[in-house]
C-alpha positions as CSV (number, residue, x, y, z in Angstrom):
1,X,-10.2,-11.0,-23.1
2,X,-12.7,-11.3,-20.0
3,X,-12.3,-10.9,-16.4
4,X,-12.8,-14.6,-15.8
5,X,-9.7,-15.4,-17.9
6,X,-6.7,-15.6,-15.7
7,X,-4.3,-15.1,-18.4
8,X,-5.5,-11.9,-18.6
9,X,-6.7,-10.5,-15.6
10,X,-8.3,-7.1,-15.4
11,X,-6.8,-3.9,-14.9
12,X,-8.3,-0.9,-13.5
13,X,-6.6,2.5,-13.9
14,X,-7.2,5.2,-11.8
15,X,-7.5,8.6,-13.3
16,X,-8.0,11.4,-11.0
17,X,-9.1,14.7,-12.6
18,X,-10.2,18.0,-10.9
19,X,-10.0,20.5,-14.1
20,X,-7.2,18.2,-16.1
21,X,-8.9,19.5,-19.6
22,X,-5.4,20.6,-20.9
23,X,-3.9,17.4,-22.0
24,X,-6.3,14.7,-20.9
25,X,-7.6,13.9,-24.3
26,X,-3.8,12.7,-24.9
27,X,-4.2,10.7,-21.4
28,X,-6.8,8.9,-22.2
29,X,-5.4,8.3,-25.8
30,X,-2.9,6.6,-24.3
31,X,-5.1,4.2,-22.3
32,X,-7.0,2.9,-25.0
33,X,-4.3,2.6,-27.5
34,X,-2.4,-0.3,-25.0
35,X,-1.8,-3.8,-26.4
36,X,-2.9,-5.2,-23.3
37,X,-6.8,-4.8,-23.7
38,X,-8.8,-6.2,-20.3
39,X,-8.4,-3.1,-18.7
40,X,-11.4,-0.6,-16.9
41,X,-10.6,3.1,-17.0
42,X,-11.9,4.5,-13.4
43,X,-12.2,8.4,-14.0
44,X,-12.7,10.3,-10.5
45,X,-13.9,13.7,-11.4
46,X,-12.8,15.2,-8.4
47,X,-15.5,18.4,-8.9
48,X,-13.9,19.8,-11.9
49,X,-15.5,23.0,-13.3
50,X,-13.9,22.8,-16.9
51,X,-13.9,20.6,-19.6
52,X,-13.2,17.6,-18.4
53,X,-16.0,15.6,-18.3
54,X,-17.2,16.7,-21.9
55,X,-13.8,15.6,-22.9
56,X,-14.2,12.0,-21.5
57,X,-17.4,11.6,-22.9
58,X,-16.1,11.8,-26.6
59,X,-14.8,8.6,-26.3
60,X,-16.9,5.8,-26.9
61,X,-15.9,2.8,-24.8
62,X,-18.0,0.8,-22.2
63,X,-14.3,0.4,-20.0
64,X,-14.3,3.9,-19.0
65,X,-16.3,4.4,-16.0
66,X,-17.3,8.3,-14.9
67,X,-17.4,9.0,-11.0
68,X,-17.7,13.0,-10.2
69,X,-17.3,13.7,-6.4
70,X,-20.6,15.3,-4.8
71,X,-17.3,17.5,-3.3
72,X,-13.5,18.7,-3.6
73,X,-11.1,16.8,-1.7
74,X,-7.2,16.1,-1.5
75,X,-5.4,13.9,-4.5
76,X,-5.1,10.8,-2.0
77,X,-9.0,10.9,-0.7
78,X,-9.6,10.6,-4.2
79,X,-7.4,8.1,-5.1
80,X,-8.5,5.7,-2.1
81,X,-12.5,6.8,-3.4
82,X,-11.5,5.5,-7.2
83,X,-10.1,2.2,-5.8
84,X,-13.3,1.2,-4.1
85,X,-15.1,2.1,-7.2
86,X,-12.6,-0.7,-9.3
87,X,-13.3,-4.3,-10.0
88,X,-9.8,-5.4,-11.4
89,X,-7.4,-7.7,-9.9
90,X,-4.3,-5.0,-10.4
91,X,-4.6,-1.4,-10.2
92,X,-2.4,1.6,-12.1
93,X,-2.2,4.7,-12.1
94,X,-1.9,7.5,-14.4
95,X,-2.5,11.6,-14.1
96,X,-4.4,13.6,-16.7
97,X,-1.3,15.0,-17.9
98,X,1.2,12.3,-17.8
99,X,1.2,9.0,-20.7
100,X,2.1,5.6,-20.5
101,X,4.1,3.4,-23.8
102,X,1.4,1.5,-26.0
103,X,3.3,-1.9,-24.3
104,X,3.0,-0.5,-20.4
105,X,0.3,-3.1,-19.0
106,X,1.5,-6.0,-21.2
107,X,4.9,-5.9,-19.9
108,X,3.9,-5.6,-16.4
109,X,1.1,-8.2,-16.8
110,X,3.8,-10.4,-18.2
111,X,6.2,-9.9,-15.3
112,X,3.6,-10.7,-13.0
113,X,2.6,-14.2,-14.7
114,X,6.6,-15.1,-14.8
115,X,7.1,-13.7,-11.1
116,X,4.4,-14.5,-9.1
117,X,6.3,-14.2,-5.6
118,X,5.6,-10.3,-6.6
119,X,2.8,-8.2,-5.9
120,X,4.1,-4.7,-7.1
121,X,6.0,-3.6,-9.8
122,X,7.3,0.0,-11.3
123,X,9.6,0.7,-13.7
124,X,11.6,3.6,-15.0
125,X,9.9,6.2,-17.3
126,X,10.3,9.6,-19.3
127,X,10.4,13.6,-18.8
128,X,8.7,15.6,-21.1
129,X,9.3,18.9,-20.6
130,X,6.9,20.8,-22.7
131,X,8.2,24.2,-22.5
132,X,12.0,22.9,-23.7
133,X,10.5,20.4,-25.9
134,X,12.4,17.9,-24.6
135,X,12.2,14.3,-23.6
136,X,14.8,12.4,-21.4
137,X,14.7,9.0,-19.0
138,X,14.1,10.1,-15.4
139,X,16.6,7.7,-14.1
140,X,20.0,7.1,-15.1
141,X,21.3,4.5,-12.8
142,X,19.7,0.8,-12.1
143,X,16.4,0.8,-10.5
144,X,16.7,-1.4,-6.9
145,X,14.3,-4.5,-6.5
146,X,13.5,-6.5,-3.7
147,X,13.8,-4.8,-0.3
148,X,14.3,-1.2,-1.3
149,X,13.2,0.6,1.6
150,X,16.4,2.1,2.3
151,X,17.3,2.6,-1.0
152,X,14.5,4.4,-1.7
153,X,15.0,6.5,1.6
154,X,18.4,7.5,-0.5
155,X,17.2,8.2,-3.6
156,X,13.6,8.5,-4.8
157,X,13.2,6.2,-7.6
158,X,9.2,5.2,-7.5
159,X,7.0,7.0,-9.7
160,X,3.7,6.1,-9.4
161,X,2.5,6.5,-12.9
162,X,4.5,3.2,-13.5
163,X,3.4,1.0,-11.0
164,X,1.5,-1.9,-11.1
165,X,-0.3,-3.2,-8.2
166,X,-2.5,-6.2,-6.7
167,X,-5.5,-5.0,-5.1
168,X,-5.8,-7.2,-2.2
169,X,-2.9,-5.1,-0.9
170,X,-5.7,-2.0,-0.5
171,X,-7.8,-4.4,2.2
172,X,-4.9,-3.0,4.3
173,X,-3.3,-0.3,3.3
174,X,-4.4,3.0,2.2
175,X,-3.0,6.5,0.9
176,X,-2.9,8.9,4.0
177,X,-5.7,11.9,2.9
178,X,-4.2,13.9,5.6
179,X,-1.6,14.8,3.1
180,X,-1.7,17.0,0.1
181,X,1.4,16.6,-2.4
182,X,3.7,13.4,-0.3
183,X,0.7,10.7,-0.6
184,X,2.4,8.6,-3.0
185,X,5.9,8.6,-1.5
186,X,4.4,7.8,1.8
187,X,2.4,5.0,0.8
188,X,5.4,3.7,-1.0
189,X,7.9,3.5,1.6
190,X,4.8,2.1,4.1
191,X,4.9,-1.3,1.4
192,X,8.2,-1.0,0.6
193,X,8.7,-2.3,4.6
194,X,6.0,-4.7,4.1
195,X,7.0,-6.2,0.4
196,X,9.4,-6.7,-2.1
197,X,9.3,-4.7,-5.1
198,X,10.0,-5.3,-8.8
199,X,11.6,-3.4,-11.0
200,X,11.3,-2.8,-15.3
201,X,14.6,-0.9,-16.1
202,X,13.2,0.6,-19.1
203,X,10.6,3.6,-19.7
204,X,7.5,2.5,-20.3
205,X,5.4,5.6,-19.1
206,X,6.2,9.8,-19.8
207,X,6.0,12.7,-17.2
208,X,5.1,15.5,-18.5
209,X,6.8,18.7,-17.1
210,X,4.4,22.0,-17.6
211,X,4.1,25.8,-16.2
212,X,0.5,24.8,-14.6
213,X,2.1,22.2,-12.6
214,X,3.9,24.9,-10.6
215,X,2.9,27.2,-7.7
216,X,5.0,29.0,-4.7
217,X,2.2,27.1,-2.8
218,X,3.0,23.7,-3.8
219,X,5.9,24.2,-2.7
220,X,5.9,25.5,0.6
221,X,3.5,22.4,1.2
222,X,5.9,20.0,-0.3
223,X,8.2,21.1,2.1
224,X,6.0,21.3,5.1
225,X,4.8,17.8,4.6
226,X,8.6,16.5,4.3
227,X,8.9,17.9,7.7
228,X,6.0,16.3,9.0
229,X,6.6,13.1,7.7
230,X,10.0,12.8,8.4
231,X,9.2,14.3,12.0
232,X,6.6,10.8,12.8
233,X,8.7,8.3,11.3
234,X,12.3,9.4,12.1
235,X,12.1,7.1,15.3
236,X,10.4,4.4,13.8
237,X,12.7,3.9,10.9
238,X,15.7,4.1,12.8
239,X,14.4,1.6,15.1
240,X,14.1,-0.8,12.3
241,X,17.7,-0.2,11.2
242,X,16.9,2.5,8.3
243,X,19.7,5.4,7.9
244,X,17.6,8.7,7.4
245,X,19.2,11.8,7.7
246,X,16.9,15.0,8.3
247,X,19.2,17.6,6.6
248,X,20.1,15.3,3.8
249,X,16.9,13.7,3.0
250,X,14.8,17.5,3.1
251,X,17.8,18.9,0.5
252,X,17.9,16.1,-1.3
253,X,14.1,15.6,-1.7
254,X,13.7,19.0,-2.5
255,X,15.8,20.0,-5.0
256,X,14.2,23.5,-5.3
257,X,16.3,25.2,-7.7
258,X,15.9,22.0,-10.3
259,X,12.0,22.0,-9.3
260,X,11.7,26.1,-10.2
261,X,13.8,26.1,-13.2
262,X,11.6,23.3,-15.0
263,X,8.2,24.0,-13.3
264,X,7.8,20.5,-12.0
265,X,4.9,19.1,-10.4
266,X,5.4,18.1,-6.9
């Protein structure tokens, strides 16, 4: 497959790292092992001080490209730094810790070639939760398509280690770096006003649940930045016709007892 084949357009997947040693080598595994093979692996080494780097570099394939920031900065500078550095017409993304299915970017390429009125797609995906050894589907009930904004506003479906993406939608829109840990869900509900999104019902990607993802400082900014957020664009939503609630979206975002109990990432 080439780049100058439209049947199979390239991919680039965005792998942010600062010190992601612990499970990256199954990250990466994942990557190379997907039936849909015209992909470039953009790894942002966002000034680790492990492993990480020697890690990546035991795998021999001329797809993975190695960027290491000359500096630390937040998840979503990074993330906006490792899209500039990509050459593919679609762009995914996927953590050091979390995995996608063997048939994640076929599936999605296919959806895109049946349903070109689309330029974003997610689907549903898997919890692993390492310390219980177990594995369940995130989401129970249908995931929305189409105009979602509001039913994403309800209930927080989107998880960005399934989505799919055109890149022409980054000549306009980028993640907000002024946040820390609410990047992604900002970002989201900014395109979900702008676009339609698709949904794939089934799993095709795994979350994995860990005690290093936790810290009483994650959360305390989690909440802080719900505050925030919800503080800017209260008015503006509404105006559009959205129904947001502050004391029902901050509970129901936060969940803290569920977060604490399984040592979730936030």
């Amino acid at each position: 497959m080439t780049k100058e084949n439209t049947s199979y357009p390239l991919v680039s997947i965005i792998m942010n790292c600062h010190n992601g040693q612990e499970f990256l080598e199954e990250a990466i595994k994942s990557v190379l092992s997907q039936k849909y093979q015209n992909w470039e692996l953009i790894f942002w080494d966002n000034f680790s001080t492990d492993n990480s780097k020697k890690i990546l570099q035991e795998f021999s394939d001329e797809r993975i490209k190695y960027f290491k920031s000359n500096k630390f900065t937040n998840l979503y500078e990074a993330r906006n730094l490792a899209i500039e550095k990509s050459k593919g017409e679609y762009i995914g993304f996927l953590d050091t810790d979390d995995l996608w299915a063997t048939d994640k970017l076929q599936k999605q390429i296919d959806f895109f070639k049946k349903n070109k009125e689309f330029k974003i797609v997610y689907s549903n995906y898997y919890i692993l939760e390492d310390r219980k050894n177990k594995k369940y589907i995130k989401h129970k009930n249908p995931l929305p398509s189409g105009s979602i904004t509001q039913k994403l506003l309800n209930h927080y479906s989107l998880g960005v280690l399934t989505v799919l993406l055109k890149k022409t939608i980054f000549d306009k829109f980028k993640f907000n770096n002024t946040y820390n840990i609410i990047g992604d869900f900002d970002f989201f509900i900014i395109l979900s006003q702008i676009f339609e999104i698709a949904s794939i019902q089934e799993p095709i990607a795994s979350y994995r649940v860990h005690s290093s993802n936790y810290s009483s400082k994650k959360i305390k900014t989690y909440i802080d930045e719900l505050k925030y957020w919800f503080k800017i664009n209260e008015k503006q939503l509404k105006e559009k016709g959205f129904n947001i609630n502050q004391q029902k979206f901050l509970l129901f975002k936060l969940r803290i007892k569920f977060f604490l109990r399984n040592f979730f990432k936030f």
